[in-house]
C-alpha positions as CSV (number, residue, x, y, z in Angstrom):
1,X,86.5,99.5,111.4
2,X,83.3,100.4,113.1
3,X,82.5,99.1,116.8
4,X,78.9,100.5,118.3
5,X,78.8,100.2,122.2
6,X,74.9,101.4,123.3
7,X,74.5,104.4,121.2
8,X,78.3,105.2,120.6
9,X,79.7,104.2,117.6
10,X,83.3,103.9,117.3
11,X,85.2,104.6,114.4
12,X,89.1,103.5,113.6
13,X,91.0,103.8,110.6
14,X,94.3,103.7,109.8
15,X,95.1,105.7,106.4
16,X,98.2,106.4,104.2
17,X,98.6,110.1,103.9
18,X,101.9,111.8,102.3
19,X,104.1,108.7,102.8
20,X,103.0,107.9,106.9
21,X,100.3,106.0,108.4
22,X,97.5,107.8,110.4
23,X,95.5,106.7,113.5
24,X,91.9,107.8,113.8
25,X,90.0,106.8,116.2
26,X,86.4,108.9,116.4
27,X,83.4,108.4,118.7
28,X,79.9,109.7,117.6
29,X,77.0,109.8,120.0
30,X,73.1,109.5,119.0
31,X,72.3,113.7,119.8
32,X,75.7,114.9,119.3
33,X,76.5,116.9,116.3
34,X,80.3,116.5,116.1
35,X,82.3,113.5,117.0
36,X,84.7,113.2,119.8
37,X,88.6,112.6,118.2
38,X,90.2,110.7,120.4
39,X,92.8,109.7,118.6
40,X,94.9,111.5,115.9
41,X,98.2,110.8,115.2
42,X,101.0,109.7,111.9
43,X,103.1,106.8,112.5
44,X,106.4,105.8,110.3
45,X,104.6,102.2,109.6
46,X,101.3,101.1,109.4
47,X,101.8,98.4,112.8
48,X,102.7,101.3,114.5
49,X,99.7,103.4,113.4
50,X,97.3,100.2,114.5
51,X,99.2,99.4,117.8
52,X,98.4,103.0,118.8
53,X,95.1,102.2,118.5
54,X,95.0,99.1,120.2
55,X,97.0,101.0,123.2
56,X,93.8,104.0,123.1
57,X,90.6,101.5,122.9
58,X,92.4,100.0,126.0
59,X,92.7,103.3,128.0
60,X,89.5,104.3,127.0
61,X,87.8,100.8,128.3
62,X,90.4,99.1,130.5
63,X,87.6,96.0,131.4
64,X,86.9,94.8,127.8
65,X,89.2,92.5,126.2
66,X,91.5,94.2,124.0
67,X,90.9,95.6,120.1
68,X,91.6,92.6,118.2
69,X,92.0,95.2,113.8
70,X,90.2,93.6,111.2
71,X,91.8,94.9,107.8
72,X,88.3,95.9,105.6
73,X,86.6,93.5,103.4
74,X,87.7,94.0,99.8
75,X,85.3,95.9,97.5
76,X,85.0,93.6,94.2
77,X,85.9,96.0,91.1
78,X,83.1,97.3,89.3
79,X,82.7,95.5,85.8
80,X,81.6,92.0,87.5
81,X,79.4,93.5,89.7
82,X,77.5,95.4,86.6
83,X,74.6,94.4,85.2
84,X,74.6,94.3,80.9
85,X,72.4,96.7,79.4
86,X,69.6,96.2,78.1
87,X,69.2,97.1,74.0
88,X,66.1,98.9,73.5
């Protein structure tokens, strides 16, 4: 999920890795040339990997309403999106 806030731009996923759920949540800055982590961490379960996240957007900005996770929209497969060739 990607939330921009001036010329921050927020990054969170959560990720199966090995079995556990991580919690990423990045911040890149217009001039910066690395991001800021400011979150890291592998959970047991996925709910626990996105509460985390909920739990660090609302430290980080304690006066905006809290992170409401939107799962990503799903990416249709391939073959309908193709175009037929064309014979020559």
């Amino acid at each position: 999920m990607v939330i921009v806030r001036d010329d921050h731009r927020f990054e969170a996923t959560v990720d199966e890795q090995y079995g556990e759920w991580v919690a990423k949540l990045q911040e890149f800055v217009t001039g910066r040339h690395l991001p800021t982590l400011h979150l890291l961490r592998a959970f047991a379960t996925r709910q626990d990997a996105i509460d985390a996240l909920v739990r660090k957007w609302r430290v980080l900005f304690p006066d905006e309403p809290p992170l409401v996770w939107h799962e990503p929209p799903a990416i249709p497969s391939r073959s309908r999106t193709e175009r037929p060739r064309r014979r020559l």
